[in-house]
CHARMM internal coordinates of N, CA and C (Angstrom, degrees):
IC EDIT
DIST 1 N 1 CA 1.4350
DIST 1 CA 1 C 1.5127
ANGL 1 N 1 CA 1 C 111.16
DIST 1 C 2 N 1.3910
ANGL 1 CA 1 C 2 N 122.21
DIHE 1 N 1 CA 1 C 2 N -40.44
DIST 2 N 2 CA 1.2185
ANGL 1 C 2 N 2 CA 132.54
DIHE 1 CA 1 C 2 N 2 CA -164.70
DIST 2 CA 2 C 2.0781
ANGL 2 N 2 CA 2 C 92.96
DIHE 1 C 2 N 2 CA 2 C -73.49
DIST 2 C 3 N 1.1793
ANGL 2 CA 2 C 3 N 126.51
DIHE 2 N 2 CA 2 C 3 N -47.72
DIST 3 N 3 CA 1.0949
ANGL 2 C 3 N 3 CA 130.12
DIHE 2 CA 2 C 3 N 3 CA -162.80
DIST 3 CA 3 C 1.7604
ANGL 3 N 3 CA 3 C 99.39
DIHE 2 C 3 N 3 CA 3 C -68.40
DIST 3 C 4 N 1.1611
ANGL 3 CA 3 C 4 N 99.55
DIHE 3 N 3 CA 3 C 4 N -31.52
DIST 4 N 4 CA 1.8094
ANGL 3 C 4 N 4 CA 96.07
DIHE 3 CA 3 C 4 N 4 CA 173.76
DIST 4 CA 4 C 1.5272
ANGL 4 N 4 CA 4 C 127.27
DIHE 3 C 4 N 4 CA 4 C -115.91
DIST 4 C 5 N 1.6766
ANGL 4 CA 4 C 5 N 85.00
DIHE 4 N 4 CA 4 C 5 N 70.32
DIST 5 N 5 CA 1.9266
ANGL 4 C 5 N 5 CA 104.36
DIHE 4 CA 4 C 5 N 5 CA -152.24
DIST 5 CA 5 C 1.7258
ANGL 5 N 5 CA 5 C 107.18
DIHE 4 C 5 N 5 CA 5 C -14.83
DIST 5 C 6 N 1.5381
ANGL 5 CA 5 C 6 N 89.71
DIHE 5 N 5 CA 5 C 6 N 84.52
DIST 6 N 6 CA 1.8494
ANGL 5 C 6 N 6 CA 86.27
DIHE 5 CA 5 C 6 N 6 CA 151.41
DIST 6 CA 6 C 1.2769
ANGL 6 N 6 CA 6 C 120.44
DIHE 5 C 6 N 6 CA 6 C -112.72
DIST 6 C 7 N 1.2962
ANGL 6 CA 6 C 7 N 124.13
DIHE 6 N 6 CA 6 C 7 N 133.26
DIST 7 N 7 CA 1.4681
ANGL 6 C 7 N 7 CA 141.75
DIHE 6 CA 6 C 7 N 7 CA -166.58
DIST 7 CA 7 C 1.4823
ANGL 7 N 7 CA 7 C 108.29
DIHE 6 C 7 N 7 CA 7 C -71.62
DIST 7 C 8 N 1.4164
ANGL 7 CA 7 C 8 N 116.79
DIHE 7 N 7 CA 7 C 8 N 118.84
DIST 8 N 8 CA 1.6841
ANGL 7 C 8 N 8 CA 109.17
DIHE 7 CA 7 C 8 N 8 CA 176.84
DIST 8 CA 8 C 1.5923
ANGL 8 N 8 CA 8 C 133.41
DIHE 7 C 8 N 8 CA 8 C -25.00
DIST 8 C 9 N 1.4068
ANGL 8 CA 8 C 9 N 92.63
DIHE 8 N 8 CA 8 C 9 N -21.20
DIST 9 N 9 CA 1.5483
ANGL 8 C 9 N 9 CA 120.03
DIHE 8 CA 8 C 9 N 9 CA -175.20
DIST 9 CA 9 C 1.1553
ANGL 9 N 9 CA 9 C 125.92
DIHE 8 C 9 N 9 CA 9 C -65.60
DIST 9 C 10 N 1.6236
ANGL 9 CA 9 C 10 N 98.30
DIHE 9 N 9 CA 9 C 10 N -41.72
DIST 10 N 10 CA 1.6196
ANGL 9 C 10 N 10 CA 104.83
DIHE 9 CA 9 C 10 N 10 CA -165.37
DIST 10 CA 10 C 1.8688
ANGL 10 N 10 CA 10 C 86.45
DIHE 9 C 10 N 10 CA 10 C -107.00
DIST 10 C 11 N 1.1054
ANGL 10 CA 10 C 11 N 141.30
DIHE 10 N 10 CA 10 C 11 N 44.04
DIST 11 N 11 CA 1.0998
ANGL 10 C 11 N 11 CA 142.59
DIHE 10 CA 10 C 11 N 11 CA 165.36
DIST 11 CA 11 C 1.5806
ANGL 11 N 11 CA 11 C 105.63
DIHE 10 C 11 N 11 CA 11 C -74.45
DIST 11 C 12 N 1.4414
ANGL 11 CA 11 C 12 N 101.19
DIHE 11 N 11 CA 11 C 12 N -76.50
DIST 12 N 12 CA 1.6236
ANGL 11 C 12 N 12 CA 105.91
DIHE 11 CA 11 C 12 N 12 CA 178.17
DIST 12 CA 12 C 1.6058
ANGL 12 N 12 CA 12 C 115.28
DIHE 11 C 12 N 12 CA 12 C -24.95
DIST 12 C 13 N 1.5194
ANGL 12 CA 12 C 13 N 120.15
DIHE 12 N 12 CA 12 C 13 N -42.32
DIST 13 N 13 CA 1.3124
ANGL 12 C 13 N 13 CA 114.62
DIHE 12 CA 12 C 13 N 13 CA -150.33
DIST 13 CA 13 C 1.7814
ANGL 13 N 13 CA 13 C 106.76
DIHE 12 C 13 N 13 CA 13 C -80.06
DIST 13 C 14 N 1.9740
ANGL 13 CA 13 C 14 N 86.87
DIHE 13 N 13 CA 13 C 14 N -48.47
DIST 14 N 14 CA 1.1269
ANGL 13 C 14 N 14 CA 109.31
DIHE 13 CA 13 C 14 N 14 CA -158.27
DIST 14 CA 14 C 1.5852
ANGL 14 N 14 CA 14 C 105.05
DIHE 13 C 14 N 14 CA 14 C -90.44
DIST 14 C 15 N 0.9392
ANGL 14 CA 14 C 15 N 138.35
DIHE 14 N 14 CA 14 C 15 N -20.07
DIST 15 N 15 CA 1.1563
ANGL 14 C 15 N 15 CA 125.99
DIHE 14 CA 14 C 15 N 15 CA 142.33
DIST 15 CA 15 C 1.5780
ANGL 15 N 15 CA 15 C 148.15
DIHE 14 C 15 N 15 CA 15 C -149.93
DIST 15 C 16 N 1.1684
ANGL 15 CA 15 C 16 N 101.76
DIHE 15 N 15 CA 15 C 16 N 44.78
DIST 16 N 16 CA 1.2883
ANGL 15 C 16 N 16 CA 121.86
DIHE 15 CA 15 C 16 N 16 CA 170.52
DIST 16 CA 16 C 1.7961
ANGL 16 N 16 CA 16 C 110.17
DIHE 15 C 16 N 16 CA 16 C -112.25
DIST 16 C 17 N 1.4778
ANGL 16 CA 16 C 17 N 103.65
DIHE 16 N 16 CA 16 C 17 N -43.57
DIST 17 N 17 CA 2.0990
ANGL 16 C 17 N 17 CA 105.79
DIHE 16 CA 16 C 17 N 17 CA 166.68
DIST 17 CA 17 C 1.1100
ANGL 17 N 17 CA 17 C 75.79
DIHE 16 C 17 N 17 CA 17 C 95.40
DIST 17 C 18 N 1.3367
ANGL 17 CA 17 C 18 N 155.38
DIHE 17 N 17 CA 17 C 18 N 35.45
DIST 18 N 18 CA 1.5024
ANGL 17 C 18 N 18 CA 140.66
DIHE 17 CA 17 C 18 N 18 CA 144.96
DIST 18 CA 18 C 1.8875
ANGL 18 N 18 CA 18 C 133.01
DIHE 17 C 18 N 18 CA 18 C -104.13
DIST 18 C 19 N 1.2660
ANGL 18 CA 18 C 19 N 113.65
DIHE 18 N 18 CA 18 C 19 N 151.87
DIST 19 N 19 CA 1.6330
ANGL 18 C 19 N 19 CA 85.93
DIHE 18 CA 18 C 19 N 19 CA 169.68
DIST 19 CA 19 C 1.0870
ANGL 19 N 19 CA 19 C 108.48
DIHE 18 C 19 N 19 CA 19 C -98.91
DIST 19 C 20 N 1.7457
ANGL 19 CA 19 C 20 N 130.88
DIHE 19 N 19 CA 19 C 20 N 159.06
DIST 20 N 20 CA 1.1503
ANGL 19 C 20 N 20 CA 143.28
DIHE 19 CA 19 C 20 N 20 CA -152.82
DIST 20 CA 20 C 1.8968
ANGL 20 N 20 CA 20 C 85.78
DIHE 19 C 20 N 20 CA 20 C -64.52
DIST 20 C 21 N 1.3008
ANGL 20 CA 20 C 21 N 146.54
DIHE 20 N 20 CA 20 C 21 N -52.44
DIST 21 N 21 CA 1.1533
ANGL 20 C 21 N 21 CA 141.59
DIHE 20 CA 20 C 21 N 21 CA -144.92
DIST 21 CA 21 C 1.8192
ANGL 21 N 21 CA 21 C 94.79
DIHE 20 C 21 N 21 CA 21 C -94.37
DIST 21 C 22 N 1.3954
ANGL 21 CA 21 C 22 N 126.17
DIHE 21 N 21 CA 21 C 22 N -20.91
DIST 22 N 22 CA 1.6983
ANGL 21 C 22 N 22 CA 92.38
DIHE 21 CA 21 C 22 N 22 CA 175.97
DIST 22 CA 22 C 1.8454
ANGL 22 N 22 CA 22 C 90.39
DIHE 21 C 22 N 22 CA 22 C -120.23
DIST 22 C 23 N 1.2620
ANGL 22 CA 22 C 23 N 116.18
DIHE 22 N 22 CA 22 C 23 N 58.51
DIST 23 N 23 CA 1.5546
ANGL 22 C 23 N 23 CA 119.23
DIHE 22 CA 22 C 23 N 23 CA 148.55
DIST 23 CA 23 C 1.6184
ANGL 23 N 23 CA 23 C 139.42
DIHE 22 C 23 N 23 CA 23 C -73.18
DIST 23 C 24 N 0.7970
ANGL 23 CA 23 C 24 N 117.68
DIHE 23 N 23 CA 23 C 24 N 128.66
DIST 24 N 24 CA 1.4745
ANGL 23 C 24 N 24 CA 118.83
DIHE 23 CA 23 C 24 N 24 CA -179.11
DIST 24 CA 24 C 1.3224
ANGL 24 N 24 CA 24 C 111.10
DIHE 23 C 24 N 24 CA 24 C -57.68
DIST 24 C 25 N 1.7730
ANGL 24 CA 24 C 25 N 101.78
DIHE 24 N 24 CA 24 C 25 N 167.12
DIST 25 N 25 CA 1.6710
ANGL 24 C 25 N 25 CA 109.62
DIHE 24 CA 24 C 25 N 25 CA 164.06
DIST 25 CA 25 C 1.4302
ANGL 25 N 25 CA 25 C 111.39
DIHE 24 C 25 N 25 CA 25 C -60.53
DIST 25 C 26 N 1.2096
ANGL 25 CA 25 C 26 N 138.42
DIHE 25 N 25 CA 25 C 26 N -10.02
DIST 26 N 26 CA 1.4204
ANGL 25 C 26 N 26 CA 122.92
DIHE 25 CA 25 C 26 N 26 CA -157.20
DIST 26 CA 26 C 1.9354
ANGL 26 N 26 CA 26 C 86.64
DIHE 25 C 26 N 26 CA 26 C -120.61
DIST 26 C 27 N 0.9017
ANGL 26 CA 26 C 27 N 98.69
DIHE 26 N 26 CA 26 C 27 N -29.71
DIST 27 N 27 CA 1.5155
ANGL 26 C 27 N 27 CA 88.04
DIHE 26 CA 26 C 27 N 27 CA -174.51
DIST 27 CA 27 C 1.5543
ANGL 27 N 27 CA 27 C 110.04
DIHE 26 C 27 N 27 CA 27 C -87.24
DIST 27 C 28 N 1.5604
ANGL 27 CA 27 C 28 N 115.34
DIHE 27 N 27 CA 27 C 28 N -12.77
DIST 28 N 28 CA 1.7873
ANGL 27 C 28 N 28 CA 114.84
DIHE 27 CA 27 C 28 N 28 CA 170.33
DIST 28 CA 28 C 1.6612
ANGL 28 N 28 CA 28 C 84.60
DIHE 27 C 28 N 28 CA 28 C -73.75
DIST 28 C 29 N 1.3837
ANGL 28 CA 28 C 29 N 150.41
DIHE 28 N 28 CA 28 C 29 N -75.84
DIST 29 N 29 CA 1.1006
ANGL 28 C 29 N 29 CA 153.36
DIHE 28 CA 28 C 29 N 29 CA -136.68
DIST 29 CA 29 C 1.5477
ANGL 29 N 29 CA 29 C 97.90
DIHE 28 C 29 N 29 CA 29 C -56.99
DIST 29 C 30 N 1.2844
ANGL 29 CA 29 C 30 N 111.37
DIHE 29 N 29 CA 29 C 30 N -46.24
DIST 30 N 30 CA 1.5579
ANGL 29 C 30 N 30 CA 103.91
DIHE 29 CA 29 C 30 N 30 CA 169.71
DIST 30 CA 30 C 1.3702
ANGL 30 N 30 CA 30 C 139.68
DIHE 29 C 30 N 30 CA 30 C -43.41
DIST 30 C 31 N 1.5662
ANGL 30 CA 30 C 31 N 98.83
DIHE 30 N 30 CA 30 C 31 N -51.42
DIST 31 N 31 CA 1.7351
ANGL 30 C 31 N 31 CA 108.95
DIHE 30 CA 30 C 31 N 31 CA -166.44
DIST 31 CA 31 C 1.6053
ANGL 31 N 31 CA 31 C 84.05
DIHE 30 C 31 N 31 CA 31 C -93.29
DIST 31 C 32 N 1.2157
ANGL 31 CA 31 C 32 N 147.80
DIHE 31 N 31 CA 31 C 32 N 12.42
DIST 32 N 32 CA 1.4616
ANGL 31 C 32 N 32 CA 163.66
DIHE 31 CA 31 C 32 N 32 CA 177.56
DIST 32 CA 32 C 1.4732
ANGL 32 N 32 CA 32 C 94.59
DIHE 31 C 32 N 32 CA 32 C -77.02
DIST 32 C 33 N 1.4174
ANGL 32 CA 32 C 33 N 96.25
DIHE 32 N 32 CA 32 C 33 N -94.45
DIST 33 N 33 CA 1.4142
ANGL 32 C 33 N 33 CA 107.32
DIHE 32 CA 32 C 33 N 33 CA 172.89
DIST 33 CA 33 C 1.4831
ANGL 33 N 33 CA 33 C 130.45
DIHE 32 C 33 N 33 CA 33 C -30.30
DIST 33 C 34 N 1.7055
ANGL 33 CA 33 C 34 N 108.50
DIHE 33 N 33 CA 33 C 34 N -62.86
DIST 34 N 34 CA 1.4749
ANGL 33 C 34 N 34 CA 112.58
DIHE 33 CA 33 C 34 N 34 CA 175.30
DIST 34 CA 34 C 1.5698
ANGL 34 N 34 CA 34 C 104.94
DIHE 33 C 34 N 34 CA 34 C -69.04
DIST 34 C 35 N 1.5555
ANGL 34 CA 34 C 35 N 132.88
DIHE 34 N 34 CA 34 C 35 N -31.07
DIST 35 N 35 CA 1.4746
ANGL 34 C 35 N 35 CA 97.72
DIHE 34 CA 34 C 35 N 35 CA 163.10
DIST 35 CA 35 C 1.5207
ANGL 35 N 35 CA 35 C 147.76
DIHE 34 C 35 N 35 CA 35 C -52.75
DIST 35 C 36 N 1.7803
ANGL 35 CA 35 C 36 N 104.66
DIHE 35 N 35 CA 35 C 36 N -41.66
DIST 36 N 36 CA 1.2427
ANGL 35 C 36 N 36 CA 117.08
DIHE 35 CA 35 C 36 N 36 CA 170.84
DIST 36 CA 36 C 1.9848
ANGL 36 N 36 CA 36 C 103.31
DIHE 35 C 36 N 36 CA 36 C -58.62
DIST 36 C 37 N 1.1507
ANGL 36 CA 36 C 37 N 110.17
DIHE 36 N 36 CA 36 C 37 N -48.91
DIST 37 N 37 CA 1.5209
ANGL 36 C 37 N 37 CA 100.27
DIHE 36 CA 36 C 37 N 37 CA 171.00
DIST 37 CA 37 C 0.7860
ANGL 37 N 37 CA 37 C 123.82
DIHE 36 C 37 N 37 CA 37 C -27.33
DIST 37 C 38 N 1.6989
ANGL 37 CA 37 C 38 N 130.56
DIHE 37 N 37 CA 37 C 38 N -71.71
DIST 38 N 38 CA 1.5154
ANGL 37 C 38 N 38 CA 151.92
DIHE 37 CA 37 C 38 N 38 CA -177.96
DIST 38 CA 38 C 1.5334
ANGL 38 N 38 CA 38 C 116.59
DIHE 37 C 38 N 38 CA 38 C -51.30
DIST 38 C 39 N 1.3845
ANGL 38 CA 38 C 39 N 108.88
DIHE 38 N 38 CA 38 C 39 N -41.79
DIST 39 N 39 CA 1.4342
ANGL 38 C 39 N 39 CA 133.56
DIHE 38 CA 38 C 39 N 39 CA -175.50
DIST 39 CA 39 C 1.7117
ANGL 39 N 39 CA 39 C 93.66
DIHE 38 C 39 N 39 CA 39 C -58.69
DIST 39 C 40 N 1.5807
ANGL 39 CA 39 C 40 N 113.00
DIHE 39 N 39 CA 39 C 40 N -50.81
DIST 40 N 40 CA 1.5687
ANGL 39 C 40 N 40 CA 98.92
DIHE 39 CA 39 C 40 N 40 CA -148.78
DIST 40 CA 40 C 2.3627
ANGL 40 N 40 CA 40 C 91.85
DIHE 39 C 40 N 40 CA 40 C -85.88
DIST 40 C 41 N 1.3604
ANGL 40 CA 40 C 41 N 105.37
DIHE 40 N 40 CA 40 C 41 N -18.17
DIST 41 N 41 CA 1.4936
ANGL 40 C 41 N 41 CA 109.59
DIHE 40 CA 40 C 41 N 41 CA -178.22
DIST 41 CA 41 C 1.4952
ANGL 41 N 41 CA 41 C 102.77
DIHE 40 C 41 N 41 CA 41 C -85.35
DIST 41 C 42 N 1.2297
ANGL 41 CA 41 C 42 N 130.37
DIHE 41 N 41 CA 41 C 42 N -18.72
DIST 42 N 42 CA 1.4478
ANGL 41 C 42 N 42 CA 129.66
DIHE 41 CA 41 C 42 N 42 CA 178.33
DIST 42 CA 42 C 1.7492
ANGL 42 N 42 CA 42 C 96.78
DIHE 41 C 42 N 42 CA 42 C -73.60
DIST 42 C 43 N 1.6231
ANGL 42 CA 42 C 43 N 123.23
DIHE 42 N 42 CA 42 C 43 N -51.52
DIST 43 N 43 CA 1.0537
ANGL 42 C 43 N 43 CA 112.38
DIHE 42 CA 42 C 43 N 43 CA -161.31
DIST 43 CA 43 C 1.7827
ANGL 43 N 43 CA 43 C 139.78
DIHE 42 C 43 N 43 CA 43 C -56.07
DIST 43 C 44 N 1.1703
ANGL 43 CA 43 C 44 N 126.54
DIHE 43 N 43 CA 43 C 44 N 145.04
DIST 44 N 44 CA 1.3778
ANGL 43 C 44 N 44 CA 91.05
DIHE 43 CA 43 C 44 N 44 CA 174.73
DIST 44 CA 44 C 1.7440
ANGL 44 N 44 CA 44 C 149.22
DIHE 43 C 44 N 44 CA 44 C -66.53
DIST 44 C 45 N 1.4304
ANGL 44 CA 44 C 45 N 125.80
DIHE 44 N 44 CA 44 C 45 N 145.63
DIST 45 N 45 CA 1.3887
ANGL 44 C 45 N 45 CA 88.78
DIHE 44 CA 44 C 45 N 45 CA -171.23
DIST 45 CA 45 C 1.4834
ANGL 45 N 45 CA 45 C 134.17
DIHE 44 C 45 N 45 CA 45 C -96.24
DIST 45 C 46 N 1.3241
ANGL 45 CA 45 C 46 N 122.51
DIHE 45 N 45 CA 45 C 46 N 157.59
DIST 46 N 46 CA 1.4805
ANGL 45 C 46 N 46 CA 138.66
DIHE 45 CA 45 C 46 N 46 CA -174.64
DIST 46 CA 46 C 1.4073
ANGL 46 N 46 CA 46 C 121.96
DIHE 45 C 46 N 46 CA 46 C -3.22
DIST 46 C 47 N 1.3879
ANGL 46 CA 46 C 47 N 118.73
DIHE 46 N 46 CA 46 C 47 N 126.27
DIST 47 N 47 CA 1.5893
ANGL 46 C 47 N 47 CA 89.43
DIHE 46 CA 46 C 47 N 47 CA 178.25
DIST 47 CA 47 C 1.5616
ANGL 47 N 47 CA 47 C 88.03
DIHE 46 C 47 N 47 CA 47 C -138.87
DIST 47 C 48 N 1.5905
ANGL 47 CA 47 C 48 N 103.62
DIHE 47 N 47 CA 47 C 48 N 128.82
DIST 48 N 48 CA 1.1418
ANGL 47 C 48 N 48 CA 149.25
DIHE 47 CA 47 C 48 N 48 CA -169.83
DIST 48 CA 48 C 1.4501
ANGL 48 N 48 CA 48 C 93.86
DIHE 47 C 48 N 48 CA 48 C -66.31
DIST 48 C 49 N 1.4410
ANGL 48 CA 48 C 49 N 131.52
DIHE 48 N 48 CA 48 C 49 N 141.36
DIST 49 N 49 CA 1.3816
ANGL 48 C 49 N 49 CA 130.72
DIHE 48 CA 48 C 49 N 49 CA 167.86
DIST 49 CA 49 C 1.8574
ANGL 49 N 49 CA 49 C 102.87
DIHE 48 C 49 N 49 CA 49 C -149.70
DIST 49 C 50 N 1.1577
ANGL 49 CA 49 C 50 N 104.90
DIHE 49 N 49 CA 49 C 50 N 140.43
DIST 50 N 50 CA 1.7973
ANGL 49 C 50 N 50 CA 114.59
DIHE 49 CA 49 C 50 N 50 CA -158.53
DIST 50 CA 50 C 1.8632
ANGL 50 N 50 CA 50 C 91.75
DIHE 49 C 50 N 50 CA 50 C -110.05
DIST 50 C 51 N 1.2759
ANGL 50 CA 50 C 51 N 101.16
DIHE 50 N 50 CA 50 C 51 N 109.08
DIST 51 N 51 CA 1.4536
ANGL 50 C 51 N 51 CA 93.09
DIHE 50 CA 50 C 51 N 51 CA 169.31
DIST 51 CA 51 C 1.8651
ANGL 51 N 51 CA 51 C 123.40
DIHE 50 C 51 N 51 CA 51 C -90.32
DIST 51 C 52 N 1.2272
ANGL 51 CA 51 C 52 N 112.93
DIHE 51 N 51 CA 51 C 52 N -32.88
DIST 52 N 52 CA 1.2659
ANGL 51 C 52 N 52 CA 126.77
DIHE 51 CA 51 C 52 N 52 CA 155.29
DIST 52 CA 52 C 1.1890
ANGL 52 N 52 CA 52 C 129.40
DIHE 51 C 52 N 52 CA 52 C -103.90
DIST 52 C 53 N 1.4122
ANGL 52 CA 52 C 53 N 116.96
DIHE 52 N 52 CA 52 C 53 N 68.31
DIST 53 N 53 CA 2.1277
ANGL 52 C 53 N 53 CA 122.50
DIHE 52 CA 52 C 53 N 53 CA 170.01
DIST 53 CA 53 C 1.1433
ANGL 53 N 53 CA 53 C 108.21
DIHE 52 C 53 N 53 CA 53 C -46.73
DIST 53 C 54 N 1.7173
ANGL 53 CA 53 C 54 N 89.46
DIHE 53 N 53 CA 53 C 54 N 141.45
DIST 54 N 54 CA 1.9542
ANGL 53 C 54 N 54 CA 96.82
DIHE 53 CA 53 C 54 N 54 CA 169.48
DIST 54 CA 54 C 1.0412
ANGL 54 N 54 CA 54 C 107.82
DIHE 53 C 54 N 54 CA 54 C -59.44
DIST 54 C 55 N 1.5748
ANGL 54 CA 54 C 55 N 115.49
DIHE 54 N 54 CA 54 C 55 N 178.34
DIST 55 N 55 CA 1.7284
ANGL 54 C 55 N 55 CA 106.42
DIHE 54 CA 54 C 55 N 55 CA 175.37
DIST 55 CA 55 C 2.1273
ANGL 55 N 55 CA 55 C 76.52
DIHE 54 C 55 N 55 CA 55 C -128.59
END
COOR INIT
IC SEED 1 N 1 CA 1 C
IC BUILD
């Protein structure tokens, strides 16, 4: 899903056949899950900062 930017959003529609408001427990746990997924690959990454360099 992530490789064919789909937005946590359009999960329900596009492939689950539900609307976000009459979803099940198992299908919130889904777009749950794959949001926090997306969330942590959307973010930018880490940037390392050296307060004491070797010399």
């Amino acid at each position: 899903w992530f490789r064919n930017d789909i937005e946590p959003e359009s999960i329900y529609t596009k492939f689950l056949k539900v609307d976000a408001a009459s979803a099940g427990a198992l299908d919130i746990a889904v777009v749950t899950r794959y949001t926090s997924y997306y969330n942590k690959k959307m973010a930018p990454p880490p940037v390392f900062t050296f307060n004491d360099p070797r010399r």
